[in-house]
C-alpha positions in Angstrom: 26.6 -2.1 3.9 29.7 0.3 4.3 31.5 -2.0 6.5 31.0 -5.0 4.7 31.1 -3.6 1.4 27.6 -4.8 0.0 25.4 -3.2 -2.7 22.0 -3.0 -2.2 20.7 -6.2 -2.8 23.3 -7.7 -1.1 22.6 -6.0 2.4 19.3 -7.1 2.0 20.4 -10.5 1.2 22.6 -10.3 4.3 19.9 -8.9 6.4 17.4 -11.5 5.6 20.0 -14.0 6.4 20.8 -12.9 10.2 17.0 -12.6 10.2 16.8 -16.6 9.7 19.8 -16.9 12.0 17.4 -15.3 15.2 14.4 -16.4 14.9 14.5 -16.5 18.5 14.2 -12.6 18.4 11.4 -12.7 15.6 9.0 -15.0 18.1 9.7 -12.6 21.3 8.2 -10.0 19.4 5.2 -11.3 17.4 4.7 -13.8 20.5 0.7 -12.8 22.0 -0.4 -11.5 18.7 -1.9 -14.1 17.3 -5.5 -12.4 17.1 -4.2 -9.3 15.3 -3.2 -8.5 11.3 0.5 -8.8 11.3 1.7 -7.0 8.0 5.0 -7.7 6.8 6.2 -4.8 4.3 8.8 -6.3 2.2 11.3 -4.4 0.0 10.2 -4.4 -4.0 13.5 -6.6 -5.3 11.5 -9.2 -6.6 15.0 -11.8 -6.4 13.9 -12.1 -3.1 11.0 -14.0 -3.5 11.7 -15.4 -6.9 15.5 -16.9 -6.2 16.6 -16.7 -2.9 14.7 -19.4 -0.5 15.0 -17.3 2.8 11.4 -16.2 2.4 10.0 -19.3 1.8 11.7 -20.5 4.7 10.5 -17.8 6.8 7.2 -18.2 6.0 7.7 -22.0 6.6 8.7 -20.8 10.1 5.7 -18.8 11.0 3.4 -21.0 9.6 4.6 -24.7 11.0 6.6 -23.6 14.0 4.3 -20.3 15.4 1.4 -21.3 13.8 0.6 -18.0 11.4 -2.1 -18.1 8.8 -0.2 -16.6 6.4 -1.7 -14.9 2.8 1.2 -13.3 0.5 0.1 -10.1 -1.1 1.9 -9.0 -4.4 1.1 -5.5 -5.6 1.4 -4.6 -9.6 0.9 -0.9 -10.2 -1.6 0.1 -12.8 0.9 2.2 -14.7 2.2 -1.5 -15.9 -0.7 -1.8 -18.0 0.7 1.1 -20.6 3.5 -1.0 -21.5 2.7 -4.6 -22.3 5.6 -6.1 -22.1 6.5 -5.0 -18.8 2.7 -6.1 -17.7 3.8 -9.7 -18.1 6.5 -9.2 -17.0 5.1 -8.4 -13.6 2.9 -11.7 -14.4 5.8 -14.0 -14.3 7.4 -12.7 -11.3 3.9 -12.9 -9.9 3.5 -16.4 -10.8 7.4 -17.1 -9.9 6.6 -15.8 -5.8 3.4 -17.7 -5.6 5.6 -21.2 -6.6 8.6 -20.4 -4.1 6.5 -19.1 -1.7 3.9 -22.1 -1.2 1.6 -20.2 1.1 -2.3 -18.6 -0.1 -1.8 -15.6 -2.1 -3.6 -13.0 -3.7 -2.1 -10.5 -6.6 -3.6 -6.6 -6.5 -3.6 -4.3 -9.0 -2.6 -0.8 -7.3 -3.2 2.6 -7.6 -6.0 2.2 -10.1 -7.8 5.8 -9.8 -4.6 6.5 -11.8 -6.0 4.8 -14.7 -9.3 3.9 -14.4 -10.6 7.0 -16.4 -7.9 6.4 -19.2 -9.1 2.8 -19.5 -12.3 1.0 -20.8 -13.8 -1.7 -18.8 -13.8 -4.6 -21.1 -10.1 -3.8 -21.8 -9.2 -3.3 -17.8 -10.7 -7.0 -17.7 -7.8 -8.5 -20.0 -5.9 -7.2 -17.7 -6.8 -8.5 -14.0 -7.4 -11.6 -15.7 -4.2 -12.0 -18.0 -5.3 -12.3 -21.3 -2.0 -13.7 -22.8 -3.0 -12.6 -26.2 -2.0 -9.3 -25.1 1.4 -9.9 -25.3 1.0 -11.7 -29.0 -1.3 -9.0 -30.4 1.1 -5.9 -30.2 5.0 -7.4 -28.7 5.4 -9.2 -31.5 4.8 -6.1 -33.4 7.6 -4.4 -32.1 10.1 -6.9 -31.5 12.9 -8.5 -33.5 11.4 -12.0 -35.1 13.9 -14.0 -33.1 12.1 -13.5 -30.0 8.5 -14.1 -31.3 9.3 -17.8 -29.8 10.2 -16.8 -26.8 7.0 -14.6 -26.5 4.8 -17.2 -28.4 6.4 -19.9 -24.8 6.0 -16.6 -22.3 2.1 -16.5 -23.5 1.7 -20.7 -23.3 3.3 -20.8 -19.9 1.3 -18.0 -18.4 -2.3 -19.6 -20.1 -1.2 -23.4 -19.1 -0.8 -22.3 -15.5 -3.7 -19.9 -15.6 -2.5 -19.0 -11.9 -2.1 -14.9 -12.1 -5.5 -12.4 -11.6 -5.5 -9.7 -10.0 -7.7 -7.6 -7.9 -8.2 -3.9 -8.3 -7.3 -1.6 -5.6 -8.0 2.1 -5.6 -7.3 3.7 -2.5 -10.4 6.1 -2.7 -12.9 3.4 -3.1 -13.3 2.1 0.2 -15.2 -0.7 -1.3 -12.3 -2.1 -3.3 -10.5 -1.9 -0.4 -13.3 -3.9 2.0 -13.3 -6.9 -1.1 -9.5 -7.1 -0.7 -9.8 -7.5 2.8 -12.4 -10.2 2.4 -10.1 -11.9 0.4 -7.3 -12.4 2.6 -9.8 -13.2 5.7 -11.2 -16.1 3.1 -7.6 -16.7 2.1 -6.0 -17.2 5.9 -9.4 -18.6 7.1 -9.7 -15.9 9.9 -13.8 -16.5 9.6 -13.4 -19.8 11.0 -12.3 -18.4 14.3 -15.0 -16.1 14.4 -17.9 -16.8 17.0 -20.5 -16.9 15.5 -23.2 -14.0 15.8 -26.6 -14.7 17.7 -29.6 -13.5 15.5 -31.3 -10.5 15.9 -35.4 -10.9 17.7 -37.4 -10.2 14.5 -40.5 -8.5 15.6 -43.8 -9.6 14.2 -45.5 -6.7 11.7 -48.5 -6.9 13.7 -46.8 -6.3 17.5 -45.2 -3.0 15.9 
């Protein structure tokens, strides 16, 4: 970044970009792991997957040319909830990856043991399933009447689509994280590999 005199975003820009330019180096060393989870931890500047196409290329790559089952996973922390505005906000870039990215893809709500007790069930529910009247019901409230458009197109856009839920992850419940899981098997069709199991003897009641 020094040497080339590059912010932040534009070293990751840059770095992405040599990525693409040796792919050669990316297949010698995923090459043999095509039985195993591969987990790709990607920085959080969301321009990366909302207006740059090097990721969608990428994934192109592993899917068509090394044969990957891909799933994308895009994490929303909970905390996003309190303010409304930046709730949808996370929607639409949620709803902007899964269009450039083209591949399955599941949206999580993280870190919900941070919230869970401050938050009622039926109102948690508008929430992993987008209610856009969220954004109508109190925004509009507190923001200047020339953008009450722009929010009433933001909520119309987001309900047309009707692409964005998300599931709820809290790290302590190791049944929300076993569902997730599920999820991205069903989502890369990993079960279809699977052998399937041979059934166990069931023993008559009476030879007990």
């Amino acid at each position: 970044m020094e040497e080339l005199e590059y912010g932040p975003n534009g070293g990751l820009v840059y770095c992405f970009d040599f990525l693409m330019n040796h792919l050669d180096w990316l297949e010698e060393e995923i090459v043999g792991l095509d039985n195993d989870y591969l987990v790709f931890d990607m920085p959080g500047q969301i321009e990366l997957y909302t207006h740059i196409p090097v990721l969608p290329a990428l994934a192109k790559h592993m899917h068509h040319h090394l044969g990957f089952r891909l799933c994308a996973t895009y994490l929303l922390e909970s905390q996003f909830i309190v303010d409304k505005a930046k709730f949808f906000a996370g929607v639409m870039s949620a709803m902007s990856a899964m269009v450039m990215l083209e591949i399955p893809h599941i949206n999580i709500m993280s870190k919900m043991d941070l919230i869970e007790s401050q938050v009622r069930k039926s109102e948690l529910k508008r929430y992993l399933n987008p209610d856009p009247l969220l954004l109508i019901d109190e925004v509009n409230t507190k923001t200047n009447p020339r953008y009450h458009d722009l929010n009433r197109a933001i909520v119309q856009l987001i309900d047309d689509f009707h692409m964005v839920s998300f599931l709820p992850l809290n790290i302590d419940d190791e049944d929300s994280i076993a569902m997730i899981l599920a999820y991205i098997d069903d989502c890369s069709q990993w079960n279809e590999d699977q052998e399937p199991k041979e059934p166990r003897d069931i023993v008559d009641d009476d030879n007990k």
